[in-house]
Structure formats: C-alpha cells, structure tokens
Residue, then its C-alpha position, 0 to 999 in steps of 0.5 A: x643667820x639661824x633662829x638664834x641670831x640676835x635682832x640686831x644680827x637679823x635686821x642688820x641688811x635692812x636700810x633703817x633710817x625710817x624705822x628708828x625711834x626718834x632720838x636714836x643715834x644708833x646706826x642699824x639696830x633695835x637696840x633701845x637708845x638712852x634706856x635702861x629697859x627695852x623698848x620697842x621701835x615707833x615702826x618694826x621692820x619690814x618682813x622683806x628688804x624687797x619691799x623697800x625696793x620699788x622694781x620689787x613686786x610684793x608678796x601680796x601682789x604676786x598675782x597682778x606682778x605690779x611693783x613696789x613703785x607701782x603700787x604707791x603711785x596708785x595709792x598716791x592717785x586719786x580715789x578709783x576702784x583700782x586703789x579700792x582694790x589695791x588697799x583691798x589687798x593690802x589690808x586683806x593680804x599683807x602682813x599688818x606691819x608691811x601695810x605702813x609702808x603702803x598707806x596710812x590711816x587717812x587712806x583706810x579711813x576714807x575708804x573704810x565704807x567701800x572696801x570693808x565687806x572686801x576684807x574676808x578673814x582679815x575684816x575683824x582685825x582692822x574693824x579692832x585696829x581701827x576701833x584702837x586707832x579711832x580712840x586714841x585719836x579722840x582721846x589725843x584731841 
C-alpha cells in the first residue's frame, strides 16, 4: 500500500458504514454510487482507524494519554474548563476532518467566546470555517 494505490485500496481497513454518502449500497469504497462524475463522500475518512477505536489515545491527546472514549465522554458532559480544553485542543491540534468525529458545530459554537484567542495558528481557519458554516446556516433557513 504505496503512494500509488487506488483510494478505495487505502480505505479498504477502515470501518465505513458512517462515512458513505447516503444512498450508497457500495460496501467499503469512495466509489461515487449512481454517478457518472465523481463526487466526493458527505464526510472523508478518518486519518487513522485508531481514532475510531475508544481504548486508542489520539494524536492530539498524546500528551494527557486520555482515550478516544475518554475524550467523547467529556465532550459528552456538561460545559467546564476541562471540555474548553479538550475542544481546544481538538480544533487547534487535530487534523480538520478528524475534529467530526469528536464534536459537531453546536459544540463549537456554544464555546466559540471561551475557547477562540486559545486557538493560536489554527484561529483563522475556524474563524473561515465557521463564517462558512454560519452562512449557509442562514442561507438554509
């Protein structure tokens, strides 16, 4: 599994029920279904399987050692600084595609005043992001 493997060849270990478009009868694959173009999937795999295994401990956790289980119970609880930190984290650290599998825009949005001059580097890509998100939200309503 080089460089120059196919994507369904690089996706094949990856469990991907959540991750097909709907519709989709075609098992383990980003083949598009019922298209003549290609298109791309709702939500592209994670960068690791090991993310979607809850005794793993995250790439961006690698420091606290807390699980992949761990960290969505906390994102799970109620609002407190150890949440701020871990969604923190996740937006400042976390490759942008892997961040889906950890929280959703109600989150970031309830604690975008709290968290948002934690988020260094990444601060300007989720300030675009969420000014994306935030307009096609109106734009739907």
């Amino acid at each position: 599994m080089g460089l120059t493997g196919s994507v369904s060849a690089r996706t094949e270990s990856y469990d991907l029920a959540g991750f097909r478009p709907a519709g989709c009868e075609a098992q383990n694959t980003y083949r598009p279904c019922n298209s003549r173009r290609a298109t791309l999937p709702s939500m592209l795999a994670p960068t690791s399987p090991r993310l979607l295994d809850p005794e793993a401990v995250p790439y961006f956790m690698w420091d606290t050692r807390q699980t992949v289980g761990e960290v969505h119970q906390i994102l799970a609880g109620t609002v407190n600084t150890e949440r701020d930190e871990i969604l923190v984290r996740l937006l400042r650290e976390a490759n942008s595609r892997d961040v889906w599998l950890f929280t959703n825009w109600l989150q970031i949005d309830e604690a975008w005043s709290r968290i948002v001059h934690r988020l260094g580097r990444a601060r300007p890509v989720w300030e675009l992001l969420r000014e994306r998100h935030l307009y096609h939200v109106r734009a739907a309503s």
